[in-house]
PDB file with one MODEL, atoms N, CA, C and O in Angstrom:
MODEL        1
ATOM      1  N   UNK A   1       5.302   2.378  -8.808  1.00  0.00           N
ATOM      2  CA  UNK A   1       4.265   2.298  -9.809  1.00  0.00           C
ATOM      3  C   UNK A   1       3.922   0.838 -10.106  1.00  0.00           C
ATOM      4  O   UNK A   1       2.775   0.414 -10.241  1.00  0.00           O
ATOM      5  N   UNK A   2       5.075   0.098 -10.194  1.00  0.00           N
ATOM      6  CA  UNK A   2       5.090  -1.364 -10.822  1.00  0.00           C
ATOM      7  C   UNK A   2       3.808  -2.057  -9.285  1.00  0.00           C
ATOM      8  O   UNK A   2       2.712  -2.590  -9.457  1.00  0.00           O
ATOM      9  N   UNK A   3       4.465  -1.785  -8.020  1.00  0.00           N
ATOM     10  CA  UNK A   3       3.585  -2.429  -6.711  1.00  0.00           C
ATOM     11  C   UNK A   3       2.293  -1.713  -7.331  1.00  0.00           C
ATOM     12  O   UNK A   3       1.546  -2.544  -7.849  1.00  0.00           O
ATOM     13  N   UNK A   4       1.765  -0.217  -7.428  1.00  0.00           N
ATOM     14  CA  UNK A   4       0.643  -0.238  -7.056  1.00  0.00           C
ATOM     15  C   UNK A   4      -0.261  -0.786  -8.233  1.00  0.00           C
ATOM     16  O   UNK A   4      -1.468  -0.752  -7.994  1.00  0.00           O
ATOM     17  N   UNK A   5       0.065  -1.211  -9.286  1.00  0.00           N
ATOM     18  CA  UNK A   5      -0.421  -1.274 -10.447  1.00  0.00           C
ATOM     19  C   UNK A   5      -0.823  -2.619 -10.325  1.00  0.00           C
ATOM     20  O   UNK A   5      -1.959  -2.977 -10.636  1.00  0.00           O
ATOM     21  N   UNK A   6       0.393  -3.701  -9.713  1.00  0.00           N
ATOM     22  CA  UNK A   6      -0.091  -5.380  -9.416  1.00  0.00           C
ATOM     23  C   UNK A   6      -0.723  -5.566  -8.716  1.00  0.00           C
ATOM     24  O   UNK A   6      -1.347  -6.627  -8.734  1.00  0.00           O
ATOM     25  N   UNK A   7      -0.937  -4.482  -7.555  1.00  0.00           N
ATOM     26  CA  UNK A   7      -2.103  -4.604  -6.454  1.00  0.00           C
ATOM     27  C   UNK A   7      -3.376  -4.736  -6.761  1.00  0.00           C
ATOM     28  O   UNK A   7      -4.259  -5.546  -6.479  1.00  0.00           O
ATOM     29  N   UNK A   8      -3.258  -3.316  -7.703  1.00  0.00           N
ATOM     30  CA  UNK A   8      -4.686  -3.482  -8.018  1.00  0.00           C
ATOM     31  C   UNK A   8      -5.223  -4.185  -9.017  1.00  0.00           C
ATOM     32  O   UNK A   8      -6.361  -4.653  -9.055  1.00  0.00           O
ATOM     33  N   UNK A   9      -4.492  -4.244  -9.721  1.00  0.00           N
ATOM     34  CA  UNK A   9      -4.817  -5.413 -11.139  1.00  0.00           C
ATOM     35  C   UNK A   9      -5.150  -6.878 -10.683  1.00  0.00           C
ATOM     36  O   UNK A   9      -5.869  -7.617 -11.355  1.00  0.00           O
ATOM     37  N   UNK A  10      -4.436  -7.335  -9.204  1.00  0.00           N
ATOM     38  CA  UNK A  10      -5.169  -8.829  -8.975  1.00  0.00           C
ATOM     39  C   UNK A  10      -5.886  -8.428  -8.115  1.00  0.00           C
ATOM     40  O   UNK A  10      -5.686  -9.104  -7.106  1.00  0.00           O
ATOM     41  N   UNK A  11      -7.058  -7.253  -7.863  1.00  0.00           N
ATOM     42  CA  UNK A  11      -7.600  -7.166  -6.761  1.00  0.00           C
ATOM     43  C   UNK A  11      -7.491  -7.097  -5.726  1.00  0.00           C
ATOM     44  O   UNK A  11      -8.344  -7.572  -4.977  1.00  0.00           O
ATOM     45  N   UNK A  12      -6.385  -6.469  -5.271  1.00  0.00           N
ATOM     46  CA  UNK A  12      -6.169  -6.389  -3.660  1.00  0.00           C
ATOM     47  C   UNK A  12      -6.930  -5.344  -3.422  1.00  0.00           C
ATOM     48  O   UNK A  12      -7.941  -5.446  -2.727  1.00  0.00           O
ATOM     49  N   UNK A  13      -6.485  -4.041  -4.049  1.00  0.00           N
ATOM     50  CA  UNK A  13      -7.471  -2.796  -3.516  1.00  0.00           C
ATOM     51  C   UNK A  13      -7.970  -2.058  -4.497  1.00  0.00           C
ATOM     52  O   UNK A  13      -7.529  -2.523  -5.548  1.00  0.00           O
ATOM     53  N   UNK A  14      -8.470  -1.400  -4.647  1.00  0.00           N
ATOM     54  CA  UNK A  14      -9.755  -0.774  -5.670  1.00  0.00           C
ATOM     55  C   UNK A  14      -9.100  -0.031  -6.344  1.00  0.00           C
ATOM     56  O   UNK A  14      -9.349   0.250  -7.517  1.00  0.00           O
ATOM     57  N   UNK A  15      -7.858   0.528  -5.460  1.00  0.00           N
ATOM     58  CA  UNK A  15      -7.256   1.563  -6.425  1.00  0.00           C
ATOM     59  C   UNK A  15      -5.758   1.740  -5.529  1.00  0.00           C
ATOM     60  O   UNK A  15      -5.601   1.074  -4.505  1.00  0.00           O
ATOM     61  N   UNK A  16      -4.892   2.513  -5.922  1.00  0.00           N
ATOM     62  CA  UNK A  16      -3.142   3.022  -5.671  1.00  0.00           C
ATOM     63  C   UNK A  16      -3.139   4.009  -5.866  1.00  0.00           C
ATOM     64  O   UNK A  16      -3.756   4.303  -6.890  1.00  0.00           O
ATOM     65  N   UNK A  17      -2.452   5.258  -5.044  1.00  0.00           N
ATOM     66  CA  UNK A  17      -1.673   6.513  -5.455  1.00  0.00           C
ATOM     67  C   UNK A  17      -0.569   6.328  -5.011  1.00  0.00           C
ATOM     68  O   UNK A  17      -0.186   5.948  -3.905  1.00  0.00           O
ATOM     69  N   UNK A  18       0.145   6.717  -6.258  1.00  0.00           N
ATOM     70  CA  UNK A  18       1.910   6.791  -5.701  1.00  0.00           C
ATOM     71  C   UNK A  18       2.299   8.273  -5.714  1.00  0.00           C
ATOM     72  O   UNK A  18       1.743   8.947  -6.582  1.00  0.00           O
ATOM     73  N   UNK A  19       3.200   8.922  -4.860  1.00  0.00           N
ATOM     74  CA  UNK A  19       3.174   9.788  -4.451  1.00  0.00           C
ATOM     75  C   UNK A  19       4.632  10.267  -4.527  1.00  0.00           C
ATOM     76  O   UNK A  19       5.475   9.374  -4.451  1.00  0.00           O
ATOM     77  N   UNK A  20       5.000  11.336  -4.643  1.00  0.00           N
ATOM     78  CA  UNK A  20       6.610  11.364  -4.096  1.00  0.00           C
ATOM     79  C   UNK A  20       7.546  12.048  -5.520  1.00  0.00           C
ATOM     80  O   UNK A  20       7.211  12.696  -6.512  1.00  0.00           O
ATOM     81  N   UNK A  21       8.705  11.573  -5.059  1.00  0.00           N
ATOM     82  CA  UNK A  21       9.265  11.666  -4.365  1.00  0.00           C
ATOM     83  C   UNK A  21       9.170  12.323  -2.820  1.00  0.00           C
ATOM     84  O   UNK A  21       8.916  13.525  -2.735  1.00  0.00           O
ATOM     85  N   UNK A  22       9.361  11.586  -1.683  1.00  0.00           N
ATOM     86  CA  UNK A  22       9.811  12.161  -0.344  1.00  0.00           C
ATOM     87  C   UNK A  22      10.897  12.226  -0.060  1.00  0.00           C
ATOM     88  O   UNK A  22      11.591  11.339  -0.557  1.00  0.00           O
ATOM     89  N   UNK A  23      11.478  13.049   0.667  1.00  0.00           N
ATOM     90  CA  UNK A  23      12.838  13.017   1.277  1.00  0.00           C
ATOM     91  C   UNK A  23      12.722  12.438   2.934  1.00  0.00           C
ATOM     92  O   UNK A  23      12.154  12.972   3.886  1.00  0.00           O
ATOM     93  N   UNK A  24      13.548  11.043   2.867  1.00  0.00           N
ATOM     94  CA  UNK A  24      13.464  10.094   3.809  1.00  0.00           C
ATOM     95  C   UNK A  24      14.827  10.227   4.971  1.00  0.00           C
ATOM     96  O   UNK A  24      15.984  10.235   4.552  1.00  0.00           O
ATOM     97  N   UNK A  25      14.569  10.307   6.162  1.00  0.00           N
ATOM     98  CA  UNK A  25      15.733  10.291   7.102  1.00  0.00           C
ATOM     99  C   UNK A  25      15.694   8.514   7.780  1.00  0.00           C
ATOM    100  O   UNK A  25      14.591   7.975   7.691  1.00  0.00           O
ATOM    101  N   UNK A  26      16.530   7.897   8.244  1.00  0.00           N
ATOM    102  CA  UNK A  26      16.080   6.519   8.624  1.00  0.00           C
ATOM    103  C   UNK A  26      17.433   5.904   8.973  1.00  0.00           C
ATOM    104  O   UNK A  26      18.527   6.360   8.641  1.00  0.00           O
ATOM    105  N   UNK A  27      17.151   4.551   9.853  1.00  0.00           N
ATOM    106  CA  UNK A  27      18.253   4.122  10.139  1.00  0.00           C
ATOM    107  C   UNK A  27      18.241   2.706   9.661  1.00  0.00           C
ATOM    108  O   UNK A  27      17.278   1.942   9.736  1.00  0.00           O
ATOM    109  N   UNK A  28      19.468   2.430   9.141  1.00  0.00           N
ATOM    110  CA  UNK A  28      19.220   0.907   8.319  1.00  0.00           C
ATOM    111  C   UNK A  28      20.500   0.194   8.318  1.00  0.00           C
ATOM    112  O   UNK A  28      21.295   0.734   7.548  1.00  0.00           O
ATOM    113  N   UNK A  29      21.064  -1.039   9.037  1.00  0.00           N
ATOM    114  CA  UNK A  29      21.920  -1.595   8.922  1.00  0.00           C
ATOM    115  C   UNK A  29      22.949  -1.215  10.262  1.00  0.00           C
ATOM    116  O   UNK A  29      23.970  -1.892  10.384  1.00  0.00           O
ATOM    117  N   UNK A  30      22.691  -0.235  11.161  1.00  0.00           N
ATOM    118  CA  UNK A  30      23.126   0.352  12.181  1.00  0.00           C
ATOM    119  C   UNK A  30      23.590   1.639  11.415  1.00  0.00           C
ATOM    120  O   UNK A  30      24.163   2.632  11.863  1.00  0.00           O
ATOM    121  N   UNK A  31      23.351   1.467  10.658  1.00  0.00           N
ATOM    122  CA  UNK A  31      24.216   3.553  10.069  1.00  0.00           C
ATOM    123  C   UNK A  31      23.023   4.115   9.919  1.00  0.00           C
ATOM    124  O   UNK A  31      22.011   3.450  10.140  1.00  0.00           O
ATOM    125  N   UNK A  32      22.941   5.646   9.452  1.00  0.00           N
ATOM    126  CA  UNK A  32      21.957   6.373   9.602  1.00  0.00           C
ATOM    127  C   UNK A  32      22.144   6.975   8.053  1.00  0.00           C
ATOM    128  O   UNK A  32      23.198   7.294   7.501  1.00  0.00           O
ATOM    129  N   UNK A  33      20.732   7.028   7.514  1.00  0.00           N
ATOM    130  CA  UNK A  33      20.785   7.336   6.020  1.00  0.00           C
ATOM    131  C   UNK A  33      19.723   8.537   5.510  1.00  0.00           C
ATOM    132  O   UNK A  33      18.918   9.032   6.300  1.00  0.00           O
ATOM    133  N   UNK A  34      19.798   8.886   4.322  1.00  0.00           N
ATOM    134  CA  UNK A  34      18.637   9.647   3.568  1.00  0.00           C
ATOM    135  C   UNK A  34      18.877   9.146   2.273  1.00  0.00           C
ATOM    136  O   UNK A  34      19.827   8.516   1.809  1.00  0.00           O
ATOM    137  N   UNK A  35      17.337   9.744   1.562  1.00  0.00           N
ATOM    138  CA  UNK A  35      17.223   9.621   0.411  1.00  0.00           C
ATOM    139  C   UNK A  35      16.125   9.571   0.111  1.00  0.00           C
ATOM    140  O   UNK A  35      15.237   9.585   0.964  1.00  0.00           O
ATOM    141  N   UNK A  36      15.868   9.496  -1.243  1.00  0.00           N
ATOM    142  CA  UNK A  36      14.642   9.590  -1.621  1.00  0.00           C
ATOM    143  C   UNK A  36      13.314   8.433  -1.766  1.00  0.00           C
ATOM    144  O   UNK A  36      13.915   7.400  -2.062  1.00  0.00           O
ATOM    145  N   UNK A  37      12.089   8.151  -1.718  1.00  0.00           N
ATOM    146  CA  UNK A  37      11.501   7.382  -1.234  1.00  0.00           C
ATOM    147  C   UNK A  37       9.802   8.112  -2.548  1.00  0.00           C
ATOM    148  O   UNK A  37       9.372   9.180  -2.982  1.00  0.00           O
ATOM    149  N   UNK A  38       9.470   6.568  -2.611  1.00  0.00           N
ATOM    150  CA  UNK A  38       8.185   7.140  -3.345  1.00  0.00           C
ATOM    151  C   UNK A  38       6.916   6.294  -2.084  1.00  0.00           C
ATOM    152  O   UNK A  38       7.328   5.393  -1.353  1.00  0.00           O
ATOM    153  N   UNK A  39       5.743   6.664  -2.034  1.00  0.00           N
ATOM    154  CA  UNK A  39       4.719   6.296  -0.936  1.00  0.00           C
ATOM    155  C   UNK A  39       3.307   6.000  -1.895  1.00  0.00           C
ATOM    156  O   UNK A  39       2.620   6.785  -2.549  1.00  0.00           O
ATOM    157  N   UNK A  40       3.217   4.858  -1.731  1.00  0.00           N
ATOM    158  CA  UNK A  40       2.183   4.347  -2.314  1.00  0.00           C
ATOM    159  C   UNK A  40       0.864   3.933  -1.066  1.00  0.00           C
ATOM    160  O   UNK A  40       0.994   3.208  -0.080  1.00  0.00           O
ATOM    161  N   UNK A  41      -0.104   4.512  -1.427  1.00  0.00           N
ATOM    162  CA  UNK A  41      -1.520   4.416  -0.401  1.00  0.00           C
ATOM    163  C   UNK A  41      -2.341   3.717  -1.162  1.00  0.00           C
ATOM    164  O   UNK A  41      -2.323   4.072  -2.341  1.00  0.00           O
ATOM    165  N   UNK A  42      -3.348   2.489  -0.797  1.00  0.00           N
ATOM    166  CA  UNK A  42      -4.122   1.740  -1.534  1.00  0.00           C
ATOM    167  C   UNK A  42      -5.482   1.858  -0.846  1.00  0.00           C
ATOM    168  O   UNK A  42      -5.578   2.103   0.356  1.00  0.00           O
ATOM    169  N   UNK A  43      -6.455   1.689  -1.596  1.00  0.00           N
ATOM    170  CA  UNK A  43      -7.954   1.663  -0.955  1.00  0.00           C
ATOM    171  C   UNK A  43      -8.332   0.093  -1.164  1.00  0.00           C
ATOM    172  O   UNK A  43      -8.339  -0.536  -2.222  1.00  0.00           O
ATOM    173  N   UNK A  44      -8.624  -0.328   0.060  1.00  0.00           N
ATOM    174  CA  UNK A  44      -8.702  -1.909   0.322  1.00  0.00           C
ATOM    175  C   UNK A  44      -9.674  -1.841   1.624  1.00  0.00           C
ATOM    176  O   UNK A  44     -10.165  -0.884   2.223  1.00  0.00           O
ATOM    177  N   UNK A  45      -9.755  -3.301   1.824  1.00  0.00           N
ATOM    178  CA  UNK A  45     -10.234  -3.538   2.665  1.00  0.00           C
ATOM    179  C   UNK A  45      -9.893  -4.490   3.898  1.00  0.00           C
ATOM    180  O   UNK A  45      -9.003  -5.330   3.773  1.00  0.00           O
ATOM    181  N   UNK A  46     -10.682  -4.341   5.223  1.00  0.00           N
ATOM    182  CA  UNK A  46      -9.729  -5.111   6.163  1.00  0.00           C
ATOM    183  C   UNK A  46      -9.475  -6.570   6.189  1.00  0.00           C
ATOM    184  O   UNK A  46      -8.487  -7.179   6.600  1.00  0.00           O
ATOM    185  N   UNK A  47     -10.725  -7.059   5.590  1.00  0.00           N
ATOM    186  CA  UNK A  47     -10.888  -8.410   4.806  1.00  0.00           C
ATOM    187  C   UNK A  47      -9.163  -8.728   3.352  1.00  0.00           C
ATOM    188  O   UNK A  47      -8.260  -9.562   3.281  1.00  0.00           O
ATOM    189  N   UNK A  48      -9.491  -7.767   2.695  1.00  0.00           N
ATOM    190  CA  UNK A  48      -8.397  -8.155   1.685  1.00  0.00           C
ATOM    191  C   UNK A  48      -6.774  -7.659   2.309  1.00  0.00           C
ATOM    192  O   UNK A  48      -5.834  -7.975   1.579  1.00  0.00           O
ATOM    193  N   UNK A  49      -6.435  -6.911   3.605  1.00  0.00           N
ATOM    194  CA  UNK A  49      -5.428  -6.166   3.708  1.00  0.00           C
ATOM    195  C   UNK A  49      -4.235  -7.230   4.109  1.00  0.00           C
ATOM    196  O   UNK A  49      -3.077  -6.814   4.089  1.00  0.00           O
ATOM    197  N   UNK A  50      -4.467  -8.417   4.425  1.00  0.00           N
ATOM    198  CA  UNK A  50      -3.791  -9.508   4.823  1.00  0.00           C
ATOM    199  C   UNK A  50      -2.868  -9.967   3.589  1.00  0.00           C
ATOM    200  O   UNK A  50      -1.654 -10.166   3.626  1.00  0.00           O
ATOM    201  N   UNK A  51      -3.934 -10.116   2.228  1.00  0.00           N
ATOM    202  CA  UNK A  51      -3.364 -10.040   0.712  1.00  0.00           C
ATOM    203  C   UNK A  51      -2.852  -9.117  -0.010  1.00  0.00           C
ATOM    204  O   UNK A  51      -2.302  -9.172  -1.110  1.00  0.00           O
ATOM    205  N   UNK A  52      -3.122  -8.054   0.851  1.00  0.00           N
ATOM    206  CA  UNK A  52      -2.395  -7.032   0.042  1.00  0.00           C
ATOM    207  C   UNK A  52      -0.799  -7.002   0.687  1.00  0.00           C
ATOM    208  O   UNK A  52       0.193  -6.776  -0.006  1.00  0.00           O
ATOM    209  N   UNK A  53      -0.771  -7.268   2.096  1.00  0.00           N
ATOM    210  CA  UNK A  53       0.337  -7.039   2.511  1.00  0.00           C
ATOM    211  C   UNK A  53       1.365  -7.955   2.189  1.00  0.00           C
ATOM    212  O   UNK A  53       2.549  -7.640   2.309  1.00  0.00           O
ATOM    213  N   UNK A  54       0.922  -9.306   1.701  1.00  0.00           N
ATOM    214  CA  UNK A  54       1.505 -10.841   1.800  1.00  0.00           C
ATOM    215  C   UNK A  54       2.109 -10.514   0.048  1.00  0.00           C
ATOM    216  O   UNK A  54       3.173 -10.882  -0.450  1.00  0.00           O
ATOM    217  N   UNK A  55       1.031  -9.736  -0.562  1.00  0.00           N
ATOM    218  CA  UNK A  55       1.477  -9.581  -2.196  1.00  0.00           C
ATOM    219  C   UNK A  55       2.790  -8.291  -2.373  1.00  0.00           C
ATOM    220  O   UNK A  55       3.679  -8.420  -3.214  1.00  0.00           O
ATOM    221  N   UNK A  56       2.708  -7.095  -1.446  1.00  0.00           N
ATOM    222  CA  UNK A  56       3.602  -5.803  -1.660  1.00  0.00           C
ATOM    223  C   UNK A  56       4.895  -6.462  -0.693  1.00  0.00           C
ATOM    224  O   UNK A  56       5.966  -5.880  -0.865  1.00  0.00           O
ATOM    225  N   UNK A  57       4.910  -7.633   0.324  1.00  0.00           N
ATOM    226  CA  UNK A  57       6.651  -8.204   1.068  1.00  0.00           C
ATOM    227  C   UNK A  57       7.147  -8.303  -0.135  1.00  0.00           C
ATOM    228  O   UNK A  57       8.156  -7.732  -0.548  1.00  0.00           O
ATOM    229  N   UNK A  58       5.861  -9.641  -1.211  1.00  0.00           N
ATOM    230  CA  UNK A  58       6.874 -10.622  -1.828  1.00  0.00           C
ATOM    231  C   UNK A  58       7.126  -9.819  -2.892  1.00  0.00           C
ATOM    232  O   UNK A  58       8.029 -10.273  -3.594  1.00  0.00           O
ATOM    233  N   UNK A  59       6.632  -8.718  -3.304  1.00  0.00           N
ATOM    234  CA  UNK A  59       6.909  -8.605  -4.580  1.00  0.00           C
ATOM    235  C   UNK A  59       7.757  -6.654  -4.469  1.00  0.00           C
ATOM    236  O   UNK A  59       7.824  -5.806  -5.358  1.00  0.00           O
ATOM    237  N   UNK A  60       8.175  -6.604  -3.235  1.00  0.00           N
ATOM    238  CA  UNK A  60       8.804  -5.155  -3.270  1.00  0.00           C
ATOM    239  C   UNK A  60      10.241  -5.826  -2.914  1.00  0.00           C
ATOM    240  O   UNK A  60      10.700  -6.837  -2.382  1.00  0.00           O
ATOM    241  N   UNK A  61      10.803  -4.212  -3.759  1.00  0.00           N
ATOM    242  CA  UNK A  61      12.512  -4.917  -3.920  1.00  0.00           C
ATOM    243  C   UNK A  61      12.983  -5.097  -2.614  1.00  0.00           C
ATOM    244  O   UNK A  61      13.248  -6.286  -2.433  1.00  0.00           O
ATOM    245  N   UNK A  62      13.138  -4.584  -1.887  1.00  0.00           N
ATOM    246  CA  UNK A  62      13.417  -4.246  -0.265  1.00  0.00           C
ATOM    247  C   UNK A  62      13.639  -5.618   0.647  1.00  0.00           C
ATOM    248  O   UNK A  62      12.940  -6.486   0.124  1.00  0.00           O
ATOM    249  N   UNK A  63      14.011  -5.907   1.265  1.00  0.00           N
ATOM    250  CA  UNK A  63      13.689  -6.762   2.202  1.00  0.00           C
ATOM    251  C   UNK A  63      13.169  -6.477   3.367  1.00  0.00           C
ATOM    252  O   UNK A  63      13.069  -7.444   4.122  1.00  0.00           O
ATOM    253  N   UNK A  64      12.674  -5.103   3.904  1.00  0.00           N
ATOM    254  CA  UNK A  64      12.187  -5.210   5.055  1.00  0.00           C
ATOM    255  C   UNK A  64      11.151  -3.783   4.817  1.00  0.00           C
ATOM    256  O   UNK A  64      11.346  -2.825   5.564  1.00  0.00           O
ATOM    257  N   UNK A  65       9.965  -3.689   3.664  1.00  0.00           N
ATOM    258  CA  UNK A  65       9.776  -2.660   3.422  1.00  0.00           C
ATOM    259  C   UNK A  65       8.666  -2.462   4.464  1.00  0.00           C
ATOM    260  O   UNK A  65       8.201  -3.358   5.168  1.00  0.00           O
ATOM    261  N   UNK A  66       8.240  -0.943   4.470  1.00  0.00           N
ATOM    262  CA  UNK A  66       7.135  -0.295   5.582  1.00  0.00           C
ATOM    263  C   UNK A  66       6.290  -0.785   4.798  1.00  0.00           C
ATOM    264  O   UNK A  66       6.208  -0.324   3.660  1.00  0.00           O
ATOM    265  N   UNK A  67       5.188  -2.178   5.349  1.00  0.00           N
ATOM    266  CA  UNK A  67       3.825  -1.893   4.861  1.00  0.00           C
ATOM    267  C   UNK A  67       2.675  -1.214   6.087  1.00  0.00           C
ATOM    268  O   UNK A  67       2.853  -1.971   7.041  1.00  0.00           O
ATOM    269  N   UNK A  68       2.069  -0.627   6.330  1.00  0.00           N
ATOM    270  CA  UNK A  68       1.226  -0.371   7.580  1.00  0.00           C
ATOM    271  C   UNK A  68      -0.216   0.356   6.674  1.00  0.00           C
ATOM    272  O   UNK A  68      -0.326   1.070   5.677  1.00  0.00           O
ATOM    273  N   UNK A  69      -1.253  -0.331   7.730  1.00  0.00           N
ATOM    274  CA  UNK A  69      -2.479   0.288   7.694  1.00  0.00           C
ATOM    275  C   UNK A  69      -3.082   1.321   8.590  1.00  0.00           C
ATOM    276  O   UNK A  69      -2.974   1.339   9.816  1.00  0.00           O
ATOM    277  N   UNK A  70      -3.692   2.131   7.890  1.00  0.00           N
ATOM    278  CA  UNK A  70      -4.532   3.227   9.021  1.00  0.00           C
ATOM    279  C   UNK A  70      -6.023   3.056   8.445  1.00  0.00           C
ATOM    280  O   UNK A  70      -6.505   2.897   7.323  1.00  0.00           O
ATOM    281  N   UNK A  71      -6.492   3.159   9.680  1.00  0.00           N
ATOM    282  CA  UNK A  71      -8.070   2.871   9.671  1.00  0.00           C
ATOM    283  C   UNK A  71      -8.959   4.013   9.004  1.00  0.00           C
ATOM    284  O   UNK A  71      -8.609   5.179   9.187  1.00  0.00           O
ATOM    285  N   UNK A  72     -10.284   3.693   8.108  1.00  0.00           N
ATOM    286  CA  UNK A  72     -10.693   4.797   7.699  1.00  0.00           C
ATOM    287  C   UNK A  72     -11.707   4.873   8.856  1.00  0.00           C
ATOM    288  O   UNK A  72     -12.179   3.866   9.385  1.00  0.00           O
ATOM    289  N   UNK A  73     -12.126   6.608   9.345  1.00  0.00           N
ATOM    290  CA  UNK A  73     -12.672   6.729  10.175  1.00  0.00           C
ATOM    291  C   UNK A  73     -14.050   6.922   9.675  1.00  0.00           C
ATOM    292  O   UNK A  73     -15.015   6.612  10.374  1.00  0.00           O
ATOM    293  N   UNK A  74     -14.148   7.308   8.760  1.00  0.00           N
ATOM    294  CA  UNK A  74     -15.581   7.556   7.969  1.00  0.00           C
ATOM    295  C   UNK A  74     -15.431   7.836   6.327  1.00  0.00           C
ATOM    296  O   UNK A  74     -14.598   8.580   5.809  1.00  0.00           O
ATOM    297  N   UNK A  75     -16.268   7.190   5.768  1.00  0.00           N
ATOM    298  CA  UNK A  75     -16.352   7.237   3.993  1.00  0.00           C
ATOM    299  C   UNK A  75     -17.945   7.235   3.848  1.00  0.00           C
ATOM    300  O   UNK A  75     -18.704   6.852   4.739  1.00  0.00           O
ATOM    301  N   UNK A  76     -18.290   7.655   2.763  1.00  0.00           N
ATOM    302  CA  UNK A  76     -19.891   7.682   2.161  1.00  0.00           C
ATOM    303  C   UNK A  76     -19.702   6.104   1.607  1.00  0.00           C
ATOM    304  O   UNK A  76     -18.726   5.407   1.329  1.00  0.00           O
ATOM    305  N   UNK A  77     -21.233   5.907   1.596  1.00  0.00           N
ATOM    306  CA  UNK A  77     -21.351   4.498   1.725  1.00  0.00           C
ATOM    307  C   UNK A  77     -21.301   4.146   0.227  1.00  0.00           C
ATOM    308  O   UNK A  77     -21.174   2.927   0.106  1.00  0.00           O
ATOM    309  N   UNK A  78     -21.357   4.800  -0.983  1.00  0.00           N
ATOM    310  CA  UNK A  78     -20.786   4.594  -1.618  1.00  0.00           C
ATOM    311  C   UNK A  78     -19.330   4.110  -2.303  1.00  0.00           C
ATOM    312  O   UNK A  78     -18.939   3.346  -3.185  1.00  0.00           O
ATOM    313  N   UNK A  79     -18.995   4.689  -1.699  1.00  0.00           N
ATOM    314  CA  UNK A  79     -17.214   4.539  -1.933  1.00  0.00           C
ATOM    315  C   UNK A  79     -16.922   3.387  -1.063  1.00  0.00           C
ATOM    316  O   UNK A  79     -15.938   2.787  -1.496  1.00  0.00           O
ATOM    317  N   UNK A  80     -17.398   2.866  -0.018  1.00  0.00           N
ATOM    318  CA  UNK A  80     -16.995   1.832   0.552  1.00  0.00           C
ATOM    319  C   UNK A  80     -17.792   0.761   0.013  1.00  0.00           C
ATOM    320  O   UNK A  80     -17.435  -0.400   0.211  1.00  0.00           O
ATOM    321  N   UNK A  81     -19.080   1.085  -0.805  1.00  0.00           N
ATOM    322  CA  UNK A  81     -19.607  -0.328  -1.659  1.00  0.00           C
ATOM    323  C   UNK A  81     -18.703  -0.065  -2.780  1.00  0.00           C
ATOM    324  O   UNK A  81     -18.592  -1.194  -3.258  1.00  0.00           O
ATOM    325  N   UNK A  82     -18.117   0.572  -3.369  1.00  0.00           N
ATOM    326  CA  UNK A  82     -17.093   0.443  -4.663  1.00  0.00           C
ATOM    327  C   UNK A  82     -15.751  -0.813  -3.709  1.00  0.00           C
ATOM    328  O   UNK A  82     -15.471  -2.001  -3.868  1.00  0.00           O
ATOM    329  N   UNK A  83     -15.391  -0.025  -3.016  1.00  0.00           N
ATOM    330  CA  UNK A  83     -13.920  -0.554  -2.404  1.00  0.00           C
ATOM    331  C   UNK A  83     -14.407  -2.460  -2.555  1.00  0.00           C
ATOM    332  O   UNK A  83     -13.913  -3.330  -3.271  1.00  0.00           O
ATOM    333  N   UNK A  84     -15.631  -2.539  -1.474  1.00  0.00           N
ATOM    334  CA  UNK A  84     -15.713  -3.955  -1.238  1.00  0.00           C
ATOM    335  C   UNK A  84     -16.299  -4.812  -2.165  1.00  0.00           C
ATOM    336  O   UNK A  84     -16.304  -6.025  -1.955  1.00  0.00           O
ATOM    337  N   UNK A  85     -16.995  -4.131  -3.572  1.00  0.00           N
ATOM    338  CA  UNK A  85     -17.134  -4.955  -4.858  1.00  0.00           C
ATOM    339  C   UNK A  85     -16.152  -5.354  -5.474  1.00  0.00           C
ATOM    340  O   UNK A  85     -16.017  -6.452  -6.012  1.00  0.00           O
ATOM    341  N   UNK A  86     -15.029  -4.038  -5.410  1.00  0.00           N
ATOM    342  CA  UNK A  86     -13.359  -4.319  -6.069  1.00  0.00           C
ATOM    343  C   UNK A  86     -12.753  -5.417  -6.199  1.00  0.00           C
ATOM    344  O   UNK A  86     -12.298  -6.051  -7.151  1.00  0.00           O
ATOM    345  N   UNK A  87     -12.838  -5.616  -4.605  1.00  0.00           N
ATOM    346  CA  UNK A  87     -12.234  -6.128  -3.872  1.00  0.00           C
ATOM    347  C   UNK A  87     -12.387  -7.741  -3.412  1.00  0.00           C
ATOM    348  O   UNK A  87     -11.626  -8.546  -2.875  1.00  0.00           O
ATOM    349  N   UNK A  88     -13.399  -7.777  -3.773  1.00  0.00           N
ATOM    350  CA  UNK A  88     -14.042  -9.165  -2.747  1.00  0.00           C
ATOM    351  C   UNK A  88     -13.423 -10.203  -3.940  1.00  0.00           C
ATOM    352  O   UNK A  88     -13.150 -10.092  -5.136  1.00  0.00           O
ATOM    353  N   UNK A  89     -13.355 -11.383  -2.815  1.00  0.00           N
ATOM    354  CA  UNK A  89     -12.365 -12.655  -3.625  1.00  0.00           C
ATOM    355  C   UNK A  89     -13.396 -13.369  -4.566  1.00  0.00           C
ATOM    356  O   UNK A  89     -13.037 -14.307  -5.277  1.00  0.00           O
TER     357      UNK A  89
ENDMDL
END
């Protein structure tokens, strides 16, 4: 909550959903683990995603957390003039 809330509050992306609890399988440290995991998705842009990623390293507890992007394949052109007004530096 705390990441998606600083994201969007300095403008990285227009908006955050945090999601979850998930139940996570994974391997970390050479042992093999579970547990629980929350998933935060942001609406940004490919222009700002460099800052978003450079802002959720430094500021997530983790040291090696999953940030990754997936491409939007299509949005109404609305919602993508919201995202890039949000957004823009």
């Amino acid at each position: 909550m705390r990441l998606a809330e600083s994201a969007t509050r300095a403008g990285l992306a227009a908006g955050g959903q945090v999601t979850g609890p998930v139940a996570s399988f994974f391997w970390h440290n050479g042992e093999f683990g579970q547990g629980e995991e929350w998933k935060v998705s942001f609406k940004t842009t490919e222009a700002r995603y460099p800052d978003l990623e450079a802002h959720l390293i430094e500021h997530h507890e983790w040291e090696n957390p999953e940030v990754s992007a997936v491409p939007l394949a299509r949005a109404s052109a609305s919602y993508v003039a919201w995202v890039e007004r949000i957004t823009a530096k």
